[in-house]
C-alpha positions in Angstrom: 53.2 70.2 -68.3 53.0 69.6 -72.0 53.6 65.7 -73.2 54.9 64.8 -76.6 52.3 63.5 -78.7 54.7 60.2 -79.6 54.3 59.6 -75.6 50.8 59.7 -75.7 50.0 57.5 -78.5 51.6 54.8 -77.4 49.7 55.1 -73.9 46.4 54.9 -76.4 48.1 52.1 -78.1 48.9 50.0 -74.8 45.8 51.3 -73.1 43.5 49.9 -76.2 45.6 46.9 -76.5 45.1 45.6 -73.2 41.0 46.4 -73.0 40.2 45.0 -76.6 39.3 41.7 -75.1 37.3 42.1 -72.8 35.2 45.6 -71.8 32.4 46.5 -69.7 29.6 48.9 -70.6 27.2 49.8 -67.5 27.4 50.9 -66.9 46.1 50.8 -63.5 47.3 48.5 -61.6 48.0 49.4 -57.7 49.8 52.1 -56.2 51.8 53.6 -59.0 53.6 57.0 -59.3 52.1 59.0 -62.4 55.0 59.7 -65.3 53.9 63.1 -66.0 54.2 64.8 -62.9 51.6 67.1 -61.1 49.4 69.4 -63.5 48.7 73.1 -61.8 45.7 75.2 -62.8 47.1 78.0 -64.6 46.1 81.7 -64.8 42.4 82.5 -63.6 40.5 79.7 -64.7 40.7 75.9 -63.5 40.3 73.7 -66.5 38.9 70.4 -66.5 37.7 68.2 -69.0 34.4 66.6 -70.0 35.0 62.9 -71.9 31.7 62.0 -72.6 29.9 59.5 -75.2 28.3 62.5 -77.2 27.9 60.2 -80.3 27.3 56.8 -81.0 25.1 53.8 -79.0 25.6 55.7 -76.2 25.2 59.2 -76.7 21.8 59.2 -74.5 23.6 58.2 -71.4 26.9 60.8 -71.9 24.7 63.6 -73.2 22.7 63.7 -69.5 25.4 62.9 -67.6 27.3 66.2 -69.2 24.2 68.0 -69.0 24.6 67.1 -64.7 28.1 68.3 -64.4 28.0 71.7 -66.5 25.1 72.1 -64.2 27.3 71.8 -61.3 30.1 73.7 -63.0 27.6 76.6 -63.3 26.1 76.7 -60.1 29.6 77.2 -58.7 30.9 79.6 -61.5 27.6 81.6 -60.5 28.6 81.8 -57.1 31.9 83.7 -57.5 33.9 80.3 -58.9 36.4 78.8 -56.9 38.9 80.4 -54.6 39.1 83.4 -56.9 39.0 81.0 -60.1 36.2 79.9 -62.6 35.9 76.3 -64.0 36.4 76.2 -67.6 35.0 72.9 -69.0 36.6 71.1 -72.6 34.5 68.8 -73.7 35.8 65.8 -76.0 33.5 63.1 -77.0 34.0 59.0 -76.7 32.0 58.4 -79.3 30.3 55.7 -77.3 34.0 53.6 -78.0 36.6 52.5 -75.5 39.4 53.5 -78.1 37.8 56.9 -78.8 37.7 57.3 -75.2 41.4 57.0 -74.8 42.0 59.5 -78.1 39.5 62.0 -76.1 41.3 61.7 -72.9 44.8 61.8 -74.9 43.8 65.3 -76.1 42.0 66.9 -72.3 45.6 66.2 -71.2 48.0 67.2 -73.5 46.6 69.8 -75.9 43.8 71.2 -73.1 46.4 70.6 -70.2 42.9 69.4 -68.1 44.0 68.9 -64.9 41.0 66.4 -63.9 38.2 64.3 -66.1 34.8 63.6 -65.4 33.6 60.9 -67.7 32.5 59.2 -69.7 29.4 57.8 -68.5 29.9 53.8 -69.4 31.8 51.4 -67.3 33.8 50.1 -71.0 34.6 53.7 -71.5 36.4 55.0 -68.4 38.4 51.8 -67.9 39.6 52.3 -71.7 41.1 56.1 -70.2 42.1 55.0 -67.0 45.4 54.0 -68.0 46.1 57.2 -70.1 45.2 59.2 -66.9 46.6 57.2 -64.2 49.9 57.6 -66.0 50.2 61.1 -66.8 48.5 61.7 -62.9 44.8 63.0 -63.9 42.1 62.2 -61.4 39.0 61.3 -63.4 35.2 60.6 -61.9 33.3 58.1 -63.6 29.8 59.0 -63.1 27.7 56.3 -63.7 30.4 53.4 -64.6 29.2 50.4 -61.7 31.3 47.5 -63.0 33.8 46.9 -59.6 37.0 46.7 -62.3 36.7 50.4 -63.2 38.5 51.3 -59.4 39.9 48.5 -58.4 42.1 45.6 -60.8 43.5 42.5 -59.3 42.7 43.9 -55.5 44.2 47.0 -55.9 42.4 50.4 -56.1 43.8 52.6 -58.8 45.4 55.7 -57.7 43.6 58.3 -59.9 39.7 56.6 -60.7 36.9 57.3 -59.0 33.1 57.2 -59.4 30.2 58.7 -58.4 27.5 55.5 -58.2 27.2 52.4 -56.3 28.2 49.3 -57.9 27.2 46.3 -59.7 27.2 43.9 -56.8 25.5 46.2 -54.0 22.3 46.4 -57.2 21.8 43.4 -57.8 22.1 41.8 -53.8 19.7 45.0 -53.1 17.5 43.6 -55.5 17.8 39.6 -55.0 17.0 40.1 -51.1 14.1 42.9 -52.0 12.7 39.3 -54.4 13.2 37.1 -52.0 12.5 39.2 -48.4 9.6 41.6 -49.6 8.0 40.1 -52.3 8.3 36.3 -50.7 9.6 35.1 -54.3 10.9 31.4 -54.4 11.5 31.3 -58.1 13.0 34.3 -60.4 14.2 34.1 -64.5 16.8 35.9 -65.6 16.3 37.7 -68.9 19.7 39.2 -69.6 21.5 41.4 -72.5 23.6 39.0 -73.8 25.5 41.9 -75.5 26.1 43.8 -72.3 28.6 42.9 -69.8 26.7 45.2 -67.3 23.6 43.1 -68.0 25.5 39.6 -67.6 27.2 41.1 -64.4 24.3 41.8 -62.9 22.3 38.9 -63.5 25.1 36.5 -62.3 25.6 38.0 -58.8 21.8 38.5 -58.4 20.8 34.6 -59.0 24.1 34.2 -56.6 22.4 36.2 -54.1 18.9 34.7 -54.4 19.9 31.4 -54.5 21.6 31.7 -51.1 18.9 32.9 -49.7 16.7 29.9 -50.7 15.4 31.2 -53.8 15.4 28.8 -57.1 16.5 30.5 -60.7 14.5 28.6 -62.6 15.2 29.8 -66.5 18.3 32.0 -67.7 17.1 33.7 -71.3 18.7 36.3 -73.2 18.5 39.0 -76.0 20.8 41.7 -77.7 20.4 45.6 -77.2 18.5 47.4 -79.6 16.0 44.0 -80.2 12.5 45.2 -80.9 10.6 41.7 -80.8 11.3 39.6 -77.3 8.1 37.7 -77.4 9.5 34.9 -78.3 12.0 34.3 -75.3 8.8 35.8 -73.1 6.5 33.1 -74.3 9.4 30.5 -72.9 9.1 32.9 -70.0 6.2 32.7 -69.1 6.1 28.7 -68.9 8.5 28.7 -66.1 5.6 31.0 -64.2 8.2 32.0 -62.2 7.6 34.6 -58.9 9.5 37.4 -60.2 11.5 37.9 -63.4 14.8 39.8 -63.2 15.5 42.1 -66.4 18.8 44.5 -65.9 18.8 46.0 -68.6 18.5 50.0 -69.9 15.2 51.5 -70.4 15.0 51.4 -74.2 14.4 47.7 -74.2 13.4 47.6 -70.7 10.1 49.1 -71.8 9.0 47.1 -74.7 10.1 43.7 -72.5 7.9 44.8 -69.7 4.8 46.2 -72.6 5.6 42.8 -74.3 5.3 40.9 -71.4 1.8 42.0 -70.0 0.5 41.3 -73.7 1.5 37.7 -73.4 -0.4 38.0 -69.9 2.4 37.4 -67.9 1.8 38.8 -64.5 4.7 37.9 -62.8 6.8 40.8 -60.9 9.4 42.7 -63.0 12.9 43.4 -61.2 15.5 45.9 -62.2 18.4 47.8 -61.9 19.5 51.7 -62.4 20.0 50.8 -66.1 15.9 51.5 -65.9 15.8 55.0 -64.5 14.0 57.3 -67.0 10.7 58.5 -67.2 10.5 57.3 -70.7 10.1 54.0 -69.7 6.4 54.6 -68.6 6.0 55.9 -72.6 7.4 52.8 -74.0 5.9 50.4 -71.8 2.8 52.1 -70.6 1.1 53.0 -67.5 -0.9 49.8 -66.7 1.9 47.6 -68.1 4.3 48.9 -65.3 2.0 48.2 -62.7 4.0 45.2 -60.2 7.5 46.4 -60.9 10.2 47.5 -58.8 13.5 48.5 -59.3 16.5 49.5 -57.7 18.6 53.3 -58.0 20.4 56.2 -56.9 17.8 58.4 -55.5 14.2 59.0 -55.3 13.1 62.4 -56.9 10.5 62.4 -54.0 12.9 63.0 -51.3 13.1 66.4 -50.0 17.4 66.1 -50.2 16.8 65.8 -54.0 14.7 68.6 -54.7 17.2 71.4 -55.4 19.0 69.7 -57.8 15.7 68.5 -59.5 14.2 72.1 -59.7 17.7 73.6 -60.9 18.1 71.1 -63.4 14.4 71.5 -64.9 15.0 75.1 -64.6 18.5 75.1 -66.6 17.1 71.9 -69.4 13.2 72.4 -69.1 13.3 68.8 -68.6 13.4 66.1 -65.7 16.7 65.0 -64.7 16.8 61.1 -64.9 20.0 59.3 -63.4 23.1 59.9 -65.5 22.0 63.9 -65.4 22.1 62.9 -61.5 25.0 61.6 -61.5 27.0 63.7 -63.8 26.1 66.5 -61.2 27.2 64.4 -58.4 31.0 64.1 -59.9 30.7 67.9 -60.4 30.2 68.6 -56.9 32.6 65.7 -56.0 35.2 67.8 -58.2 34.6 71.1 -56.7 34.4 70.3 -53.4 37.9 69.0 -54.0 39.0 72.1 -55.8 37.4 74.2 -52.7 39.5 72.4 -50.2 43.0 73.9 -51.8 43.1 71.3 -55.2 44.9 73.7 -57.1 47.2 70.4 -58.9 45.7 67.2 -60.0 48.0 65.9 -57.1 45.9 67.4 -54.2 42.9 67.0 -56.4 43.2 63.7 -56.0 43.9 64.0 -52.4 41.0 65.2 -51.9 38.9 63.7 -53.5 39.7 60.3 -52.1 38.5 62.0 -48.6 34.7 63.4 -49.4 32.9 62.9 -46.4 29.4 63.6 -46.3 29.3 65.6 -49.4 26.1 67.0 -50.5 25.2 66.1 -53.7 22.1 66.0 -56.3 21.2 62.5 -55.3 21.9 63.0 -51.1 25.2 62.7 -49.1 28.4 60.9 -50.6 31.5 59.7 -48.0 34.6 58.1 -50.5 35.7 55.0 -49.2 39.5 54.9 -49.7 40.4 51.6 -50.3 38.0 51.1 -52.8 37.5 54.8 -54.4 33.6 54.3 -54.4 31.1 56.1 -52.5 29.2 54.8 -49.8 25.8 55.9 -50.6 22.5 54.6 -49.7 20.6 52.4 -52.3 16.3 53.3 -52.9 13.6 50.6 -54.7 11.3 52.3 -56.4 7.8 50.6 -57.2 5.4 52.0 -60.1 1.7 52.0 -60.0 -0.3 53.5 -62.8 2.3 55.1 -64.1 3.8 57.0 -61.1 6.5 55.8 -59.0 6.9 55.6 -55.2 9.5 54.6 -52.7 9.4 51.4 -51.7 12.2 51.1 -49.5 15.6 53.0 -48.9 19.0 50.7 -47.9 21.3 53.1 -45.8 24.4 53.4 -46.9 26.8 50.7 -45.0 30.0 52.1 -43.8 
């Protein structure tokens, strides 16, 4: 069905009003009917869209994660389609903004007639559509978005947001036990991006976590994304010669903290969180400067479960995968398998996917859990020696 334009700018207007205080990056209210009515895939081809942050600060994390679900997109489109149909992907870009990613949504449903989203790849971004899509009934996947607020808002889940990664909390308890359990740390600093509400998410629930568990956060420091120079804050770091410092951050700065860091000859452990998952943190920081860090993600590209999405996705980029390209094939296959089980409206879409149950996907299995709309997947820590990681230990998924 075709929706005046009038009507969908003042969803944008509302939607952007509401989310201009306060938005994550990371990384609808409860039950409610959508206006708009079911959207049917017309014709011979299913179209869905693809809202990703294609420019802007975040065009690194959206350009992989799109990279994932054409990928996926492909792979079935290869194999015959779905039920007699192919997948025809529009992509819009976010622009790495929350407003753009409510004009890019505005336009996947009413001039594209998309009749599902996957995207974009920050947690600020797909709570900024959410609204726009919940009303007008379009399912959308967030791939990588693990702030809790992007499913659920004052307790209730919202009817037409999903994701494909774990969240926020279950990283950084993962992580604050790992300090406290394996590496027999008493003391941990906090060196958080004070510009990133993913950052100051994390780092809040992980001194929660290792405090209760009789650890001591001994010094809370901060610094602002794109920073080159953090030797200052690591000098007042390294006074505190705390067991383990705690950095979740995104690899960019992630590697010239940690290559800072073991220039000051601080030899403290280094913890993180998925924000660090890319093989070019070993060129920013270097090999020997990585050596004694751990951190949390998705999957371990060592796992035999992984492979064929790792070999299909060098195969297609001639490049490694790192996580969002992970991800962003997980909510493909979380979307067709949907389409595959009779999702011919964004109704049953919907429907369906709310009940993936041991789905296979690039990064292993993925059950939905209901009440929440997030998966219940398991959680690895990865170590690095030398330059090459390893698996450290592997959380099962609970439920």
């Amino acid at each position: 069905m075709f929706f005046a334009k009038k009507k969908f700018k003042l969803a944008s207007m509302i939607a952007c009003g509401i989310l201009a205080s306060a938005l994550f990056t990371g990384c609808g209210g409860g039950e409610q009917a959508s206006s708009g009515g079911d959207k049917k895939a017309a014709g011979d081809e299913i179209v869905i869209g693809a809202n990703f942050e294609l420019t802007g600060n975040h065009a690194q994390y959206g350009a992989n994660a799109n990279n994932g679900l054409k990928l996926a997109i492909k792979e079935a489109n290869d194999a015959g389609g779905v039920n007699g149909k192919k997948i025809k992907v529009v992509e819009a870009d976010a622009k790495s903004e929350a407003a753009e990613s409510v004009n890019a949504a505005t336009k996947l449903i009413s001039d594209d007639k998309v009749i599902a989203i996957v995207g974009p790849a920050v947690t600020a971004n797909v709570i900024a559509e959410s609204q726009v899509a919940t009303d007008n009934g379009i399912p959308v996947i967030g791939p990588a978005a693990t702030n809790p607020d992007v499913t659920v808002e004052n307790g209730n889940v919202k009817p037409y947001i999903f994701r494909a990664c774990f969240i926020d909390p279950q990283q950084s308890e993962v992580m604050a036990q790992f300090a406290a359990k394996d590496l027999n740390a008493k003391t941990a600093v906090l060196y958080i991006d004070s510009s990133s509400d993913y950052s100051k998410s994390l780092g809040k629930i992980f001194k929660e976590k290792f405090e209760a568990d009789g650890g001591k956060v001994v010094m809370e420091e901060a610094f602002l994304a794109k920073d080159q120079d953090f030797k200052a804050a690591l000098t007042k770091i390294q006074t505190a010669n705390a067991d383990v410092i705690f950095v979740p951050a995104y690899y960019e700065e992630v590697g010239k903290i940690i290559k800072q860091a073991r220039e000051l000859g601080i030899t403290s452990a280094i913890l993180g969180t998925d924000g660090w998952d890319d093989t070019k943190v070993v060129e920013i920081a270097g090999k020997d400067a990585l050596n004694n860090t751990f951190f949390c993600t998705h999957y371990f590209d060592g796992d035999a479960e992984v492979q064929p999405f790792i070999e299909a996705y060098k195969k297609e980029y001639k490049t490694d995968p790192n996580v969002f390209a992970a991800l962003g094939y997980d909510a493909g296959k979380m979307l067709i398998n949907s389409l595959e089980r009779g999702g011919d409206d964004s109704k049953k879409i919907r429907d369906n996917i709310e009940t993936i149950k041991d789905l296979p996907v690039g990064t292993g299995k993925i059950t939905m859990d209901a009440a929440t709309h997030n998966p219940i997947k398991g959680i690895v820590v990865i170590e690095t020696k030398d330059g090459v990681r390893s698996l450290r230990t592997k959380i099962a998924p609970e439920g």
